[in-house]
C-alpha positions as CSV (number, residue, x, y, z in Angstrom):
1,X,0.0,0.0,0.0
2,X,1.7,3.4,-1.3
3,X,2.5,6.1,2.0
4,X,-0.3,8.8,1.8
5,X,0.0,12.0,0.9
6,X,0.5,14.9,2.4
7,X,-3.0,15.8,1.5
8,X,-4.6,12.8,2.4
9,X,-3.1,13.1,5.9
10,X,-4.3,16.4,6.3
11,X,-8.0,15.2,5.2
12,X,-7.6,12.3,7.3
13,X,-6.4,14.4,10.7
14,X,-9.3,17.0,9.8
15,X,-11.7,14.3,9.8
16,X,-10.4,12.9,13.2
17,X,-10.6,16.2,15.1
18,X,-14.5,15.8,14.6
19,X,-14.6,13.3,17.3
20,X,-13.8,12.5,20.8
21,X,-11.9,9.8,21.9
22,X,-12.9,7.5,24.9
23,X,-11.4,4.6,26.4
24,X,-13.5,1.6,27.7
25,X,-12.3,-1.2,29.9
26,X,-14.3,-4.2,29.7
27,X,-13.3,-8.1,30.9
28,X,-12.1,-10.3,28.9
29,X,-15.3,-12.1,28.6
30,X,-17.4,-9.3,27.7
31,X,-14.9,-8.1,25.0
32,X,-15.4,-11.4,23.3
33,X,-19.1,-11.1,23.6
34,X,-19.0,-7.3,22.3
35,X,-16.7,-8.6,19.3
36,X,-19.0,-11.6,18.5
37,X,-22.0,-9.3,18.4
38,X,-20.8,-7.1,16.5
39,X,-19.0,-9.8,13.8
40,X,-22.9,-11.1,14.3
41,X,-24.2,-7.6,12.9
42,X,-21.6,-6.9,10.1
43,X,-20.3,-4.4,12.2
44,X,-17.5,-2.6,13.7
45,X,-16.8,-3.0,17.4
46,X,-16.9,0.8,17.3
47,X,-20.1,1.0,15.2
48,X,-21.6,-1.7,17.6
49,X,-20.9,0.0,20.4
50,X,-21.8,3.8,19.3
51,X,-25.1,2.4,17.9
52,X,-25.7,0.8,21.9
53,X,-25.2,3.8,23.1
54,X,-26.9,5.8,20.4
55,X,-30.0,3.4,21.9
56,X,-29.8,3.8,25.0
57,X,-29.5,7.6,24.6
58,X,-33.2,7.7,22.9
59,X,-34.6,5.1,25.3
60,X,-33.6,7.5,28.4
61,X,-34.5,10.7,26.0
62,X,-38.4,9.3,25.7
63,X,-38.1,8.2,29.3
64,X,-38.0,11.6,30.5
């Protein structure tokens, strides 16, 4: 795979800043059950776990 450009790392480091970055510490065993649930959704672990919280953000939103 060729180095990226100079421009490509700008875009790419642009794109990044959008976002915040969050660490999560989970047991081994869930880890394994996160990553089989989300290989079981053809997701990401990232997009798994954003669209979990992403739920649970409109469940507690219509709770009140």
């Amino acid at each position: 795979m060729p180095e990226k450009s100079e421009a490509q790392k700008r875009a790419q480091k642009s794109y990044m800043e959008k976002f915040a970055r969050v660490e999560l510490r989970l047991d081994p065993d869930q880890r394994d059950q996160v990553k089989a649930c989300a290989a079981a959704a053809g997701l990401s672990v990232n997009a798994w776990i954003s669209q979990a919280i992403e739920e649970k953000l409109q469940k507690d939103s219509a709770e009140g």
